[in-house]
C-alpha positions as CSV (number, residue, x, y, z in Angstrom):
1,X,26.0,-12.7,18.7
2,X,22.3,-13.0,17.5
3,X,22.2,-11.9,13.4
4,X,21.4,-9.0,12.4
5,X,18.4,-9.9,10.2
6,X,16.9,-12.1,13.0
7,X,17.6,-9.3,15.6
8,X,15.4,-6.8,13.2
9,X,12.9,-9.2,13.1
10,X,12.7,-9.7,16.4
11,X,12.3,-6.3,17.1
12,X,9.1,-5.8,14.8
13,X,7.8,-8.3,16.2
14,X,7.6,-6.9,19.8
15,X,10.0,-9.7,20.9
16,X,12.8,-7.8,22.3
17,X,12.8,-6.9,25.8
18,X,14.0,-2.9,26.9
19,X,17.5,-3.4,27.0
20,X,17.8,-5.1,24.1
21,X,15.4,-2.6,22.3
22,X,17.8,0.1,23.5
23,X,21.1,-1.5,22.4
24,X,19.5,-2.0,18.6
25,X,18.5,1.4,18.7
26,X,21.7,2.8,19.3
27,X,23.9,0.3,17.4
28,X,22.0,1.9,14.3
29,X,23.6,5.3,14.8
30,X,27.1,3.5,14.2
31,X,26.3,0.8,11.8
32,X,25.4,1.9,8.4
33,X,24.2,-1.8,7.3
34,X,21.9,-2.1,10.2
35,X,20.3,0.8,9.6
36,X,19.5,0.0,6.2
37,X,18.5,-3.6,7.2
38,X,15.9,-1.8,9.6
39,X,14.5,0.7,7.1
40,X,13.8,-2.5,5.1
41,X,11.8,-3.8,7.5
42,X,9.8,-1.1,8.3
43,X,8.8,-0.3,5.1
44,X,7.9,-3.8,4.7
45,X,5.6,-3.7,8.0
46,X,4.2,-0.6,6.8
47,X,3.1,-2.4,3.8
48,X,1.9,-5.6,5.6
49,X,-0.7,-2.9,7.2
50,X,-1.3,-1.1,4.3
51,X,-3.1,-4.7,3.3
52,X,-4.5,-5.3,5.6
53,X,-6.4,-2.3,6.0
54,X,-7.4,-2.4,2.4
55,X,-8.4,-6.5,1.7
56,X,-9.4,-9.2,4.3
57,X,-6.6,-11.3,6.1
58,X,-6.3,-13.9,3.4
59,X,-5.3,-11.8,0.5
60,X,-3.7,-9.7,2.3
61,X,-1.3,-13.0,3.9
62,X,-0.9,-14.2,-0.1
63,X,0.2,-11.2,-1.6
64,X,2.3,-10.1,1.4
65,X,3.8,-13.6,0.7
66,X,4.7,-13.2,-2.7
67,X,6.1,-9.6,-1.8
68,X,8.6,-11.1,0.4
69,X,9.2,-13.9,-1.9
70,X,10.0,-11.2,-5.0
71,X,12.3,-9.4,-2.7
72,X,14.6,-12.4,-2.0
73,X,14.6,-13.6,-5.6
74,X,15.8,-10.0,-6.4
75,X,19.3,-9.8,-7.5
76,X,18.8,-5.6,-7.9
77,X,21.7,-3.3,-5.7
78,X,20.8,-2.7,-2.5
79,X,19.9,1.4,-3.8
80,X,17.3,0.4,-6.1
81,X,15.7,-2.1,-3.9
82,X,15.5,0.4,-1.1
83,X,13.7,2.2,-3.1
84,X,10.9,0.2,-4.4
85,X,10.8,-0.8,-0.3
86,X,10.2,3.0,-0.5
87,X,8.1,3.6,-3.3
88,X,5.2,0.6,-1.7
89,X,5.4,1.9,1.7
90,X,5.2,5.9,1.1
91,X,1.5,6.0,1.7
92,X,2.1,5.2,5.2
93,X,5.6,6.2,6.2
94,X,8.0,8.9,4.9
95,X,11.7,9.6,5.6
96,X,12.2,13.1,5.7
97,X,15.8,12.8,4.4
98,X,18.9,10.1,4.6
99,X,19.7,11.4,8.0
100,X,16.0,10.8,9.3
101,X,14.8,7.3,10.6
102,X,11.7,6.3,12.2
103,X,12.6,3.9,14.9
104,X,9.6,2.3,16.7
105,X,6.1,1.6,14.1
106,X,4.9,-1.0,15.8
107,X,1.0,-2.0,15.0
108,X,-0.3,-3.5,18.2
109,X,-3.2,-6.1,17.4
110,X,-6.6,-5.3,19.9
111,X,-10.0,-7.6,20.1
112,X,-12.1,-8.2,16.8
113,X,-14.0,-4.8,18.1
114,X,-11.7,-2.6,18.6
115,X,-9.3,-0.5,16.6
116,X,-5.5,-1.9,15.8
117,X,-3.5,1.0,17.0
118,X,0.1,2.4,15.9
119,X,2.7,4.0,18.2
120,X,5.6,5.8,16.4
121,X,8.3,6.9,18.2
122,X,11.1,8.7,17.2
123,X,14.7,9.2,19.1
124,X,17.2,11.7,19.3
125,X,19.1,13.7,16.4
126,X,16.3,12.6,14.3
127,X,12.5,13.7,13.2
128,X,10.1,12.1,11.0
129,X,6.9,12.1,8.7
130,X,4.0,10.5,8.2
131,X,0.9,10.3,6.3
132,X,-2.2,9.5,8.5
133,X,-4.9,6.7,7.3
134,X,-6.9,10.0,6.2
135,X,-4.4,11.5,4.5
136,X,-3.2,13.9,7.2
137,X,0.4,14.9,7.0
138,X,2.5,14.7,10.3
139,X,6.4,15.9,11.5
140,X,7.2,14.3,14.5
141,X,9.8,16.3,16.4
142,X,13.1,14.5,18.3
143,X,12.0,12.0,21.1
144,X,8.6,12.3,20.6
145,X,5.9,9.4,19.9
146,X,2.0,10.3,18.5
147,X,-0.4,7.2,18.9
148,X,-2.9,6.6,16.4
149,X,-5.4,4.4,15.0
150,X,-4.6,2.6,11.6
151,X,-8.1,3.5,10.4
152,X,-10.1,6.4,11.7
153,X,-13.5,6.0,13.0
154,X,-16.7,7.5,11.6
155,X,-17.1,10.1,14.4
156,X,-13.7,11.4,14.9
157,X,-9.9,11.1,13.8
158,X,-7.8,10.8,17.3
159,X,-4.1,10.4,17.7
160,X,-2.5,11.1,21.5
161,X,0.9,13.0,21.2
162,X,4.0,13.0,23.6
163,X,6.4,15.7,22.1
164,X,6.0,18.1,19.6
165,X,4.5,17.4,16.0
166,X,3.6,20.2,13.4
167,X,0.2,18.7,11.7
168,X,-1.4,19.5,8.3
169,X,-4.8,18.1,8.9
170,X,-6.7,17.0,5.8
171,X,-10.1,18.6,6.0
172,X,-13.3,16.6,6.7
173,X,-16.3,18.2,8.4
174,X,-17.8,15.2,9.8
175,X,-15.0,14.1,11.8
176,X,-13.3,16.4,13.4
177,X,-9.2,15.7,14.2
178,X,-8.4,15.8,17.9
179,X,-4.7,15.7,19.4
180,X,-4.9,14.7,22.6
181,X,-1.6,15.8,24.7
182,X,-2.0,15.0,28.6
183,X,-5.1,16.8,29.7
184,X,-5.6,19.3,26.8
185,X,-7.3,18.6,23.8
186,X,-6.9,20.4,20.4
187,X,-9.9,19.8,18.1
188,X,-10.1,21.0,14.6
189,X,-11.6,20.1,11.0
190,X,-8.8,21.1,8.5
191,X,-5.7,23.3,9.3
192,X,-2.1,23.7,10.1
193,X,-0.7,23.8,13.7
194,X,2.0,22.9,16.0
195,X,2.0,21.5,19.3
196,X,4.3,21.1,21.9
197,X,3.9,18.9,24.7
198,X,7.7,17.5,26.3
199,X,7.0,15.8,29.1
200,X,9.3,17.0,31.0
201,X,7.8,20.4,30.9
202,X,5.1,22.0,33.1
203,X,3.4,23.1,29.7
204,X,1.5,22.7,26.6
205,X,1.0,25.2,24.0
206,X,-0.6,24.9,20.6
207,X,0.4,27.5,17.7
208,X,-2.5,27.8,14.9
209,X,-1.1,28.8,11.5
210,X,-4.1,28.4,9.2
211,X,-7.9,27.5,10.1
212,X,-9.1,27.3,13.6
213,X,-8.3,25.0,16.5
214,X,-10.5,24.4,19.6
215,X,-8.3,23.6,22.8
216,X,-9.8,22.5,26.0
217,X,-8.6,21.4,29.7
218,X,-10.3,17.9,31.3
219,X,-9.1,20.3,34.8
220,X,-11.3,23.5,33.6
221,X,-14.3,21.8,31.6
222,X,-15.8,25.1,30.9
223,X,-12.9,27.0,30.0
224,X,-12.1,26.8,25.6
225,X,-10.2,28.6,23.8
226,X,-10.7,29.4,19.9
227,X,-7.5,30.3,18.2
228,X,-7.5,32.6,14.9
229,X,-4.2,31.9,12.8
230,X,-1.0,33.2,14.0
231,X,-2.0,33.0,17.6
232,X,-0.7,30.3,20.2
233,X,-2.4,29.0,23.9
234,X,-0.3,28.2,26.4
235,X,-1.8,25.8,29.4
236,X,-0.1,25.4,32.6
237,X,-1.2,24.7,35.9
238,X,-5.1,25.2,35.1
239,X,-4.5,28.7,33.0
240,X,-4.9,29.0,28.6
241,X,-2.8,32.5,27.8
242,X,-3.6,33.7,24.2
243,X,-0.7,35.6,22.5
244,X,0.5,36.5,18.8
245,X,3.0,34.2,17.3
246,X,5.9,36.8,16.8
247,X,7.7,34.7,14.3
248,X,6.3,31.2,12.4
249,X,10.5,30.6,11.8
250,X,10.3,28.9,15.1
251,X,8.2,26.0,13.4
252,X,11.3,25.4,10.9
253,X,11.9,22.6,13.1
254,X,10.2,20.3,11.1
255,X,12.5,20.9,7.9
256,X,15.8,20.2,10.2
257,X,16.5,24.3,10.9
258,X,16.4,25.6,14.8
259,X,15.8,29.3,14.2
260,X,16.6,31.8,17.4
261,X,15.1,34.8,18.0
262,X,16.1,36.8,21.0
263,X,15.9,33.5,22.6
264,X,17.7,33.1,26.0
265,X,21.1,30.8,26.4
266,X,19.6,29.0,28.6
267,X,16.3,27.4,25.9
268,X,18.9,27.5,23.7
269,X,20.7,24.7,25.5
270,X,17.5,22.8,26.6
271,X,16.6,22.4,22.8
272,X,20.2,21.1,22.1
273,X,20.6,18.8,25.0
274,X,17.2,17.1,23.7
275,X,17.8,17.0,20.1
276,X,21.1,15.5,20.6
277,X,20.7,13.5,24.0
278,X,23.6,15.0,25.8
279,X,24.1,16.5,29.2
280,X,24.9,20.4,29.5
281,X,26.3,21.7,32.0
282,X,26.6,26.0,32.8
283,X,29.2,26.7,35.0
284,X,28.2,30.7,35.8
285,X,24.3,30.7,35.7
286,X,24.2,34.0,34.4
287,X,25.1,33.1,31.3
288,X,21.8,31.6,31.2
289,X,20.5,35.6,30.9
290,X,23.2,35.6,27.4
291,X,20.3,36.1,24.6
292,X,20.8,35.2,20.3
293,X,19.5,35.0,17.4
294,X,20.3,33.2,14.2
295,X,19.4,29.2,12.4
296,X,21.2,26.7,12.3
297,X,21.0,23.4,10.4
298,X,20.1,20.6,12.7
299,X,22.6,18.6,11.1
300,X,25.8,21.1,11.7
301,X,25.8,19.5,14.9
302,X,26.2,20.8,18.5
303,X,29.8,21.5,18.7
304,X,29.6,23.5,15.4
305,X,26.5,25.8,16.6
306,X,27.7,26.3,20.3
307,X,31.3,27.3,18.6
308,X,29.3,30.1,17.1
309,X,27.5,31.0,19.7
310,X,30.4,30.9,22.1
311,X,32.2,33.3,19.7
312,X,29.8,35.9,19.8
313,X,29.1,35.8,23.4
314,X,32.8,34.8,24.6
315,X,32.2,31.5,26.5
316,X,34.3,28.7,26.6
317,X,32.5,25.2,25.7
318,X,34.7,21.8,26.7
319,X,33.2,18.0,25.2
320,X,33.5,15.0,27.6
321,X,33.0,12.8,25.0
322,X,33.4,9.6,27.6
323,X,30.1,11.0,29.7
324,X,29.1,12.2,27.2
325,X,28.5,15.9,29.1
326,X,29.5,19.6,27.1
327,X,30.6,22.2,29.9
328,X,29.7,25.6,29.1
329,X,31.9,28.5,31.3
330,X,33.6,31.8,30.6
């Protein structure tokens, strides 16, 4: 079997085809060391970039040189080097805690005139943070993947989302931030805001918490929509519906707690199959019509907060652990 440094490696280099991408990704969620070896590397690709944004290619290959050299002369314990891997790299990636881990940073190299672009993506039971090159602050939901440029133009700051993400947008008149999700565009100059745009949803909504955001359909070119805070947009099917946010506990997301709120079984259970990539299954759809409220901790797992659940509203819930399926019935 290929090493496990050399594997790594291989990965950040784009060298690995799907499968193989796939099997390193979920080796990590059993093997402590190659996790670490992984966050290693990242943080040292995210310093390689941090260079080379900041000197020309020369200096930047020297000192990224001597970095690597330092690190393998090292005799520190693994804890303490992890986190001066940590310490170098913050500006450009953060771990939101132990549990969290960024799993695809890849910088993809374009012509001499164009801009080098980054696609971060992040897979299930896990959600990250990120600091933009202009100091915005990003939380990147479960399975979702926000494209971005490693240095912002002097027009506008653009980054494409697939997801969800929560954004704290550093504020800068002459370039306004655009998220562009599909066909809808959310353009604004300094706020906070959440986004939400699964692709397996007919949907996108934006929810404004501070500031203003500007959201616009390619489909309906004359049709914007300014929001005020505590009001979200919903776009489907060539319609923007303005409403109140009831309750900004639904954007605790981002600091690992799901928080219910009269919320039908049936969302309920498409949040947990997508968090933890597993297949639900109902057998009596009316419990779908079953309604709770409540948080939970991401982290207490999805046995632990359908056991709850179940025990308030009676139903049975059975784990196939082999097909990895939960079956929910009375």
């Amino acid at each position: 079997m290929e090493k496990m440094e050399e594997q790594v490696r291989r990965y950040f280099q784009g060298m690995l085809d799907d499968s193989e991408r796939l099997e390193l990704l979920r080796r990590m969620d059993t093997d402590p060391r190659l996790k670490s070896e992984f966050i290693g590397q990242q943080n040292i690709e995210a310093l390689s970039l941090l260079w080379k944004q900041k000197q020309d290619e020369r200096e930047a290959g020297q000192k990224y040189s001597q970095f690597i050299r330092s690190m393998k002369e090292d005799h520190l314990r693994p804890r303490r080097s992890f986190a001066l891997y940590t310490r170098y790299a913050a500006a450009a990636v953060l771990l939101i805690a132990s549990t969290t881990l960024i799993t695809h940073h890849l910088s993809k190299e374009s012509l001499p005139h164009e801009k080098a672009m980054s696609s971060l993506y992040v897979p299930s039971r896990q959600r990250a943070q990120l600091i933009l090159p202009d100091g915005t602050q990003v939380w990147l939901n479960t399975r979702s993947t926000l494209t971005y440029p490693t240095s912002f133009g002097s027009k506008e700051r653009r980054v494409n989302l697939t997801g969800e993400a929560f954004f704290d947008v550093t504020k800068d008149a002459k370039r306004p931030f655009i998220v562009s999700a599909k066909d809808v565009e959310m353009k604004v100059l300094g706020t906070k805001f959440n986004v939400y745009n699964q692709p397996d949803t007919d949907y996108i909504q934006a929810s404004l918490l501070e500031g203003s955001i500007e959201v616009s359909d390619a489909r309906m070119p004359t049709r914007r929509v300014t929001l005020k805070p505590n009001e979200t947009v919903t776009v489907c099917e060539g319609k923007m519906e303005v409403q109140p946010i009831t309750s900004s506990d639904h954007f605790l997301w981002k600091d690992g707690i799901y928080c219910f709120e009269n919320e039908s079984l049936k969302n309920i259970l498409i949040q947990l199959e997508r968090y933890y990539d597993v297949k639900i299954e109902v057998k009596e759809p009316e419990l779908f019509n079953l309604t709770y409220s409540g948080k939970f901790r991401q982290n207490d797992g999805i046995d632990e907060i359908l056991r709850i659940i179940g025990k308030i509203h009676r139903f049975k819930v059975i784990r196939d652990m082999e097909n990895n399926t939960i079956t929910v019935s009375k």
